[in-house]
C-alpha positions, -999 to 999 in steps of 0.1 A, spaced: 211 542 180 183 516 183 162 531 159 166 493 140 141 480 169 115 505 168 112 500 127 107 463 138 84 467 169 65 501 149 67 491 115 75 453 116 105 463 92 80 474 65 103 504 51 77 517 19 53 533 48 83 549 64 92 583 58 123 592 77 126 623 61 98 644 80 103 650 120 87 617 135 79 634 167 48 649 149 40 612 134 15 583 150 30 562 164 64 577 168 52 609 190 35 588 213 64 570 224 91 581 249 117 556 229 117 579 200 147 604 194 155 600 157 152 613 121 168 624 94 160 666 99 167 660 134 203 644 124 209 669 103 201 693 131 223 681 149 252 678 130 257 640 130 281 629 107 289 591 116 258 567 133 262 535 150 230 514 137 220 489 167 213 453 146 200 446 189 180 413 192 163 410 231 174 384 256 143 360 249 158 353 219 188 333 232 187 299 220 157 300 202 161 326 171 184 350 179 207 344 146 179 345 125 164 381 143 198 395 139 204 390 104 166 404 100 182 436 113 211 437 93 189 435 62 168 460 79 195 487 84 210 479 51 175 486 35 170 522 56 207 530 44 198 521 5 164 540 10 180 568 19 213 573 -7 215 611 -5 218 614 34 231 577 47 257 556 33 272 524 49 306 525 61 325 491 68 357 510 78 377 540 89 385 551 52 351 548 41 338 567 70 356 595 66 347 597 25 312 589 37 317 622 59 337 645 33 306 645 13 281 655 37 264 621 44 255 607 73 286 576 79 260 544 90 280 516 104 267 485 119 268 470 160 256 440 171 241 444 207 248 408 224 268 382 221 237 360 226 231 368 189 261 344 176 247 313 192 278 302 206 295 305 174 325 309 157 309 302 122 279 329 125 308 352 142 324 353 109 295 361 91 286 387 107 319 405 99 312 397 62 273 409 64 294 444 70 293 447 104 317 465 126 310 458 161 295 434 186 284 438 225 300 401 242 265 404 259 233 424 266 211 421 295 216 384 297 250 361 303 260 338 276 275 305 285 305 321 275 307 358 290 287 376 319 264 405 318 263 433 340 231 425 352 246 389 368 267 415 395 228 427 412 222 400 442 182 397 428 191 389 392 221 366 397 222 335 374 242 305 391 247 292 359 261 323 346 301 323 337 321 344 361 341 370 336 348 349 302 353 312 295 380 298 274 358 301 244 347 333 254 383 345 251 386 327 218 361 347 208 379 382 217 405 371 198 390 359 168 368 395 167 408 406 168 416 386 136 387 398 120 386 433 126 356 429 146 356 460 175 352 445 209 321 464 227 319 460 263 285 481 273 266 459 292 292 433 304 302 426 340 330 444 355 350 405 356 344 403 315 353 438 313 387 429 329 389 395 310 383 408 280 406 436 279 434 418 289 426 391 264 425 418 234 450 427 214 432 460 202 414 490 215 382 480 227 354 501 232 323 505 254 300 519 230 272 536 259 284 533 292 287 558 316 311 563 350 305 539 383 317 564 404 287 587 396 264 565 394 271 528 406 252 515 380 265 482 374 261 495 335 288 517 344 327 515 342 347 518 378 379 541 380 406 508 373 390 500 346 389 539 327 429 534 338 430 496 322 411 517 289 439 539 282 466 513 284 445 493 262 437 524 235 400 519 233 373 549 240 348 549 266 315 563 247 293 581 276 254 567 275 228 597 280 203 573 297 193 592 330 197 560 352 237 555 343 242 591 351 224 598 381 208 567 392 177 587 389 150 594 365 160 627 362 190 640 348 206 672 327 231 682 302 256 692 329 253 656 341 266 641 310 295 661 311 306 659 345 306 618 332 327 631 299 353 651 322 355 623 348 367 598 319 389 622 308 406 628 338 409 591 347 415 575 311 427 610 292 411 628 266 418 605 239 397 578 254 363 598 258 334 597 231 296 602 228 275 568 232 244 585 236 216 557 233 188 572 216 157 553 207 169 527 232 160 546 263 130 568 278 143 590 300 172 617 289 185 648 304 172 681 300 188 699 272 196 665 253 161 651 242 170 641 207 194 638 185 192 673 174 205 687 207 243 677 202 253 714 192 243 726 229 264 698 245 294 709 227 286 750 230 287 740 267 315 724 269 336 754 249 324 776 276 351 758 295 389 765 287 400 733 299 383 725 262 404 727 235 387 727 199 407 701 188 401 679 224 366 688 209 372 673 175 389 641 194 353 634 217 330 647 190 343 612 169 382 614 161 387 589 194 368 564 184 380 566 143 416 559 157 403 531 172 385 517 140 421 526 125 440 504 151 411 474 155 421 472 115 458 478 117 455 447 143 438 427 119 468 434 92 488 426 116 471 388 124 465 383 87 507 387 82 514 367 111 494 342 91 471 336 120 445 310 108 409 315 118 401 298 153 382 266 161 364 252 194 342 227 194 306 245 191 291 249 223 259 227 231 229 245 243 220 242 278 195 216 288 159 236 287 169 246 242 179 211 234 142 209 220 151 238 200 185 226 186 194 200 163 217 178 183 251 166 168 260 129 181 298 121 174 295 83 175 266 81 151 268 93 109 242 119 112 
């Protein structure tokens, strides 16, 4: 949920004037925008027990101040979550999310949306993970110098420069998420990283809102081999509501997103299907699922189908994707007994047009 971006483009994360307790729909200058699908009645309403907070910093940011934006957002969702102790509470893990859950708050855990955001490093990977948070996207709408983006695989917006898949440190940096018990997020990654990274991964990976490419061949979208490469692997494939990654098209419909839900299952199984959604991140969404309120009707449509179980239900509704929090940490216990010590590359330099914007190490010289 990108709700983090719109407090910082709305209310230039200034919380005190912020009342997320009354339907922002009816508020300046929430109900004038198309991006807005969030608040706490409407959660409520809809029955949302655990929320993925999107710390998202945009492309421009790359190699300029991406780690500082990104750890303004942290703060940010930390400070909505302590504003609001009787509805949100943070949840670093699997255990804590389900006690978050048992007692009727809302379960608010923490992504980082692109890889871009770590600066090519190792050093600001690790903090993340200690700043509490639980997943990160290797990229967003722009390569790294170490992982490609979806966008690279369109003919108009290829970058040369761009890496094809992941580079070596790019797989070092699957793996140290591994020993971390950092969640590996491929939404918005190229179908080669996508590949590379799961076969680099010793846990379940996820794609936290990405649809099917044989719907809609979106390159946002994940192709038939890889749903297969998904269940091998254990992760979930969380379906995005955003119109264009389920029809193409501007205009889309509840019975959309579930013919995208019941292709993954049938491909991958039902125990790698979940509910990305991608509210407050996109402006157009199907009929029938405008907000977050509307999640009630998705799942009252899909009982109306006996090839539904209640409990296959339970399993897309959030259980898939707490096994896999269960297993990224069971992975990490794992590392940590095989005494696997954290791991170091030398730090990437910038490319050529940032060097004015970073400070430039020279081996020979004591500086």
């Amino acid at each position: 949920n990108d709700l983090p971006w719109n407090l910082r483009k709305f209310m230039h994360n200034k919380l005190h004037a912020f009342n997320f307790t009354t339907e922002l729909s009816h508020r300046r200058p929430w109900s004038n925008s198309p991006w807005s699908h969030t608040d706490l009645p409407r959660l409520r309403r809809g029955h949302v027990g655990a929320q993925f907070w999107s710390a998202y910093v945009p492309c421009g940011a790359k190699n300029l101040n991406a780690v500082q934006l990104v750890i303004e957002q942290i703060d940010l969702i930390k400070r909505l979550i302590d504003q609001y102790p009787d509805d949100l509470s943070l949840a670093t893990s699997a255990n804590e999310l389900e006690e978050i859950f048992k007692v009727g708050k809302i379960a608010s855990l923490i992504g980082v949306e692109g890889g871009h955001s770590i600066q090519n490093s190792l050093g600001v990977l690790r903090s993340l993970k200690d700043m509490g948070v639980t997943y990160l996207t290797l990229t967003h709408t722009c390569s790294t110098q170490w992982a490609e983006c979806a966008r690279n695989q369109e003919t108009d917006a290829d970058d040369p420069n761009a890496p094809r898949g992941l580079t070596r440190f790019g797989k070092t940096v699957v793996r140290e998420m591994n020993r971390l018990g950092l969640v590996v997020d491929l939404s918005h990654v190229s179908q080669a990283t996508m590949r590379a990274a799961i076969d680099v991964s010793r846990a379940p990976i996820i794609f936290s809102h990405s649809s099917v490419y044989e719907l809609c061949n979106n390159p946002r979208n994940v192709p038939d081999d890889i749903l297969k490469k998904v269940a091998i692997n254990g992760g979930v494939v969380m379906i995005s509501i955003y119109n264009y990654f389920l029809t193409c098209s501007e205009d889309a419909t509840m019975q959309d997103v579930i013919r995208h839900i019941n292709h993954v299952r049938k491909e991958a199984g039902v125990d790698h299907v979940g509910i990305g959604a991608g509210f407050d991140g996109v402006d157009k969404l199907p009929i029938g699922l405008e907000d977050v309120s509307k999640y009630p009707y998705l799942f009252a449509e899909l009982l109306k189908d006996p090839s539904w179980s209640e409990e296959d239900l339970k399993k897309l509704a959030g259980q898939n994707i707490l096994r896999v929090l269960r297993d990224v940490e069971k992975v990490r216990s794992e590392m940590r007994l095989q005494n696997v010590k954290p791991y170091e590359l030398e730090v990437i330099n910038p490319k050529p047009e940032s060097l004015n914007c970073s400070y430039q190490f020279n081996k020979n010289k004591n500086n």
